[in-house]
C-alpha positions as CSV (number, residue, x, y, z in Angstrom):
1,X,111.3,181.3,127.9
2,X,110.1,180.8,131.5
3,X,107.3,178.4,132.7
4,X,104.8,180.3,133.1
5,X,105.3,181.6,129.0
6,X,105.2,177.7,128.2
7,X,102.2,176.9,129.9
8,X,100.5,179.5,128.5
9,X,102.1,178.7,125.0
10,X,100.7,174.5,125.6
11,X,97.5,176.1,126.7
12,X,97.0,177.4,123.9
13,X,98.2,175.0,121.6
14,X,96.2,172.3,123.2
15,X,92.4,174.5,122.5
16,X,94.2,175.2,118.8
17,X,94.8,171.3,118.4
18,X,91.1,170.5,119.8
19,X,89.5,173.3,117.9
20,X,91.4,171.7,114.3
21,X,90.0,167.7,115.5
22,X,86.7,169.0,116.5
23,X,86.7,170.5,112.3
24,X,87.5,167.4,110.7
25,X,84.8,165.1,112.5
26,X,81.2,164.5,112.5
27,X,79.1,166.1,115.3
28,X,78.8,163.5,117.0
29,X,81.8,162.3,117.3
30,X,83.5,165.8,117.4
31,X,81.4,166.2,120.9
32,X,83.4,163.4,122.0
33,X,86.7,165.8,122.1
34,X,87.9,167.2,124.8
35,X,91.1,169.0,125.5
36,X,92.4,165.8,127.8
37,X,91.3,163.0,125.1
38,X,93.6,164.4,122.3
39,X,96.1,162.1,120.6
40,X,99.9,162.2,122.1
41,X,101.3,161.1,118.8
42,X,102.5,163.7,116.5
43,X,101.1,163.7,113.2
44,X,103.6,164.7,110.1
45,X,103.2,165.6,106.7
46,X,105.7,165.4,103.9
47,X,106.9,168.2,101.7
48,X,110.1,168.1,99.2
49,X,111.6,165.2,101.4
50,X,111.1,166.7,104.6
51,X,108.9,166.0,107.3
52,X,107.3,168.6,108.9
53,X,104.3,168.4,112.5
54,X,101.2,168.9,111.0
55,X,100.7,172.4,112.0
56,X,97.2,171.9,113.7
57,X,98.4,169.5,115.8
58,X,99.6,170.0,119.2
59,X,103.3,169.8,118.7
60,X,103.0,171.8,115.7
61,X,100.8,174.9,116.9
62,X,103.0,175.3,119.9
63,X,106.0,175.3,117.9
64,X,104.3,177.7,115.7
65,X,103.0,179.9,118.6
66,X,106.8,180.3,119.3
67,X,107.6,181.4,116.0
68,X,105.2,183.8,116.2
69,X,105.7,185.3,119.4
70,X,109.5,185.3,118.2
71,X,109.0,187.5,115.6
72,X,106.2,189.5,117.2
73,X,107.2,189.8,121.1
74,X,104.1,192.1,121.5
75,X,101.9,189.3,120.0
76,X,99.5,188.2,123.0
77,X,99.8,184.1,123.5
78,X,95.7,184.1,124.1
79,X,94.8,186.1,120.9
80,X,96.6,183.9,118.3
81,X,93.9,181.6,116.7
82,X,94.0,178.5,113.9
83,X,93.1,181.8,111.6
84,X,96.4,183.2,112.7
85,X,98.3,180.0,112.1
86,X,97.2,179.7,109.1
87,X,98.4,183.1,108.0
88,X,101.6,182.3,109.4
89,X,101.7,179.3,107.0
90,X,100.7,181.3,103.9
91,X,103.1,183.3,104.5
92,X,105.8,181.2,105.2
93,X,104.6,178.6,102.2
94,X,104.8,175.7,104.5
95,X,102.1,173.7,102.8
């Protein structure tokens, strides 16, 4: 993967990541969020004894944007949505 395919990948990760924060607060405080203000801490959750990234987060949809364009090189990095990411999970069975 070149550079310019990994900052379009952390691109989109990053308005995935602030579209998921933006969902799980208020109004007021979800106006607040910004792409620049999001945590730098990866969140995990726990399934069978494994730790996995959250998949919203922004270590997690990047890795999952990856994923995706692996399987699907003709996938375009700009269309892939939390709708799409969440797909991939059901798929998958990640959660």
């Amino acid at each position: 993967m070149n550079g310019r395919v990994a900052k379009r990948i952390h691109n989109q990760s990053k308005a995935i990541a602030t579209e998921w924060l933006k969902s799980m607060l208020s109004e007021t405080e979800a106006a607040k969020v910004t792409v620049n203000n999001l945590p730098k801490t990866n969140a995990y959750s726990y399934l069978n004894g494994t730790a996995y990234s959250m998949p919203y987060s922004l270590k997690g949809s990047s890795r999952i944007i990856k994923m995706i364009i692996k399987r699907n090189p003709l996938t375009l990095i700009e269309n892939i949505t939390a709708a799409t990411i969440s797909e991939y999970i059901r798929a998958t069975k990640r959660s």
